[in-house]
C-alpha positions, -999 to +999 in steps of 0.1 A: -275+135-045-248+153-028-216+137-024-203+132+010-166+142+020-134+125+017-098+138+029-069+122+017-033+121+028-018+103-001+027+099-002+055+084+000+068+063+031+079+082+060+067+113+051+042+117+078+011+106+062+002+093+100+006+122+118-011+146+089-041+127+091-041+119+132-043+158+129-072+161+103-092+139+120-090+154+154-099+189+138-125+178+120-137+147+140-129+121+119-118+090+116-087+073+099-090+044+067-057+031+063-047+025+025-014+004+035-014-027+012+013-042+041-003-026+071-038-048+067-016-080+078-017-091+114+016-097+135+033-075+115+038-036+130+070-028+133+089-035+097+054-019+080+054+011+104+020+007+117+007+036+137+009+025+179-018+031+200+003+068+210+005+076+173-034+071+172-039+096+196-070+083+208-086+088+170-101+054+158-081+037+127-094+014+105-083-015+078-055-027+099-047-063+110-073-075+085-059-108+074-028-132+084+005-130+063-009-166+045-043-157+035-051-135+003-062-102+002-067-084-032-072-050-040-109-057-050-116-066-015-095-040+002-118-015-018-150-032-009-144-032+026-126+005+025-160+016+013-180-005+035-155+014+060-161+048+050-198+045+044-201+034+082-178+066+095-203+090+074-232+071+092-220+078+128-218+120+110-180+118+113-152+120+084-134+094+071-096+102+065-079+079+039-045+080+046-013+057+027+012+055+002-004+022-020-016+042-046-038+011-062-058+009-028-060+050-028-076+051-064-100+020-063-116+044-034-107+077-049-120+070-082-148+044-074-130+018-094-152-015-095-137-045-120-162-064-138-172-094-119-150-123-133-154-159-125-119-174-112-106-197-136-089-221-115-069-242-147-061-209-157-045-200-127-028-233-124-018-231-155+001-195-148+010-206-113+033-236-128+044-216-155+060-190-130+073-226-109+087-238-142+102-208-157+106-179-129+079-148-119+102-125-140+088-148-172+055-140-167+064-107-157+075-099-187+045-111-207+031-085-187+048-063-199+045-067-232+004-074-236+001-043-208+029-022-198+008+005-176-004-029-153+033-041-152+047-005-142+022-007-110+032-040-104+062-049-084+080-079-105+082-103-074+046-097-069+040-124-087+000-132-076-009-097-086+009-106-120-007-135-125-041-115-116-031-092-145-028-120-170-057-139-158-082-108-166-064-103-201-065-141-211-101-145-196-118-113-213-093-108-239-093-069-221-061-059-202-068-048-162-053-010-174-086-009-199-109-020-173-098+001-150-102+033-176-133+022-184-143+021-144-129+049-140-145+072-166-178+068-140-181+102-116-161+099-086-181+088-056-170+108-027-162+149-027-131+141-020-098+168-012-061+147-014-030+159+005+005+149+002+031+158+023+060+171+000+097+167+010+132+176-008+146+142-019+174+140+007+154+154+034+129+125+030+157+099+023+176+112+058+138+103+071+139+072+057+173+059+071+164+069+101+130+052+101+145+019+099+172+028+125+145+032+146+126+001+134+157-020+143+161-006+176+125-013+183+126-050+178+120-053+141+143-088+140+129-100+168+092-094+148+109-111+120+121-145+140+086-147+153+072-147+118+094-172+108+087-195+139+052-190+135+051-207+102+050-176+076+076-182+053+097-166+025+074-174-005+043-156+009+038-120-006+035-106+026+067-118+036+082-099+007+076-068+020+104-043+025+115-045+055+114-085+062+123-097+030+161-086+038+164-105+069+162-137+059+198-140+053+211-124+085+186-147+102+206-174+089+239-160+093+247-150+058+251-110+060+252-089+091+229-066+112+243-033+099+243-052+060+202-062+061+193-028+076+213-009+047+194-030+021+161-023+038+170+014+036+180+009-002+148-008-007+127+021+011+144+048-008+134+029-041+099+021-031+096+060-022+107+070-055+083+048-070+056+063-048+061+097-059+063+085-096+028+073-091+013+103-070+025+126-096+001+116-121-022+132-099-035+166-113-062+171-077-033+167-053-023+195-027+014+193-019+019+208+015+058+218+021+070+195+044+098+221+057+072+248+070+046+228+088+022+206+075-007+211+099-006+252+091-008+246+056-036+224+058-058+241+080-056+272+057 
């Protein structure tokens, strides 16, 4: 059976991913998956740069505000539903554009990656939940290192219930998540898919950066913040962790200044993009398009 397109516009944060695929899709009459493991939370746009309704450009996005910042979301479900997603834009003879920067969400999809079914062990997860209570996430974190150091390289260290998720599959089936994933992944590819990333000098995409968050602060991103907060959603939650609220808890409460949380977030961006393009490297099927000279020309070639 013929495989049915797939464009992706895979990168780093603030790179233009948005605008790229906006673009792609109204060429080709598509529509936009969003592979954004922060953008699928509701009430929070500005800090994870969620495209506005003028960004959209009247093309229809989807997998955004999919849960609240307190309920769980797990890559396993974000791939279901991405492919319920894209299976439902192929039906209506249009094509699906999956465009992010969490490269975990991008190959589940990409690569048709489906983890064998696995009962949850609820004393289990107790069990790893108090251990990281008792002795710290960066304990466990470093078990996960040790028993499987590609999971624990894709795995941010405060992440701590994606951690525990790693150690739950390795002490349940005695297989790490990296071997299942292999083994998943040695299956064909689902979709005839073509991936794009947009491909900046390092200090032009760091200027980008900086002034991404400028711009987030002038837009309200602390006011975003103290709604969170008095809305219930506190500092534990893994959404709340994400860069770009996680630094504001302490000029929230009067410990560091305006100018001091919004350099921290900036720090914290330029790391995560570094990161990003660590990841997206190890991808031999990706078209870098040089940023400098016009994206949309270089795509449309």
């Amino acid at each position: 059976m013929e495989k049915k397109p797939l464009i992706v516009v895979a990168g780093p944060t603030a790179s233009g991913k948005t605008r790229l695929a906006v673009e792609i899709a109204k060429r080709y009459g598509g529509e936009v998956v969003s592979a954004d493991s922060m953008q699928i939370y509701k009430y929070m746009d500005i800090g994870t740069a969620k495209p506005t309704r003028q960004e959209m450009a009247g093309v229809p996005h989807h997998m955004l505000d999919i849960v609240k910042p307190d309920e769980p979301f797990s890559v396993a479900q974000y791939a279901h539903l991405a492919r319920e997603t894209i299976d439902s834009i192929h039906g209506r003879g249009r094509i699906p554009v999956l465009a992010g920067g969490t490269g975990l969400y991008i190959d589940h999809v990409v690569q048709g990656i489906r983890l064998a079914e696995m009962e949850t062990d609820f004393s289990l997860r107790k069990r790893l939940n108090d251990e990281a209570k008792e002795k710290g996430g960066g304990f466990l974190y470093e078990r996960l290192r040790r028993v499987d150091p590609q999971a624990a390289e894709a795995i941010h260290p405060n992440n701590i219930r994606r951690v525990i998720r790693a150690l739950e599959v390795y002490e349940a089936t005695g297989q790490t998540f990296t071997e299942q994933v292999k083994r998943s992944k040695e299956k064909a590819r689902p979709y005839n898919d073509i991936m794009f990333m947009p491909d900046w000098d390092r200090a032009a995409l760091y200027e980008r950066i900086d002034r991404r968050v400028d711009g987030m602060m002038e837009d309200g991103l602390t006011d975003e913040f103290a709604q969170l907060v008095h809305m219930g959603y506190g500092k534990k939650l893994n959404a709340m962790q994400a860069i770009g609220y996680k630094e504001l808890y302490d000029y929230y409460y009067g410990l560091c200044t305006l100018n001091e949380a919004a350099g921290l977030i900036k720090r914290h961006s330029r790391r995560y993009a570094k990161r990003q393009l660590t990841w997206f490297r190890r991808y031999p099927e990706l078209i870098r398009l040089d940023a400098a000279n016009g994206l949309e020309a270089q795509c449309f070639e």
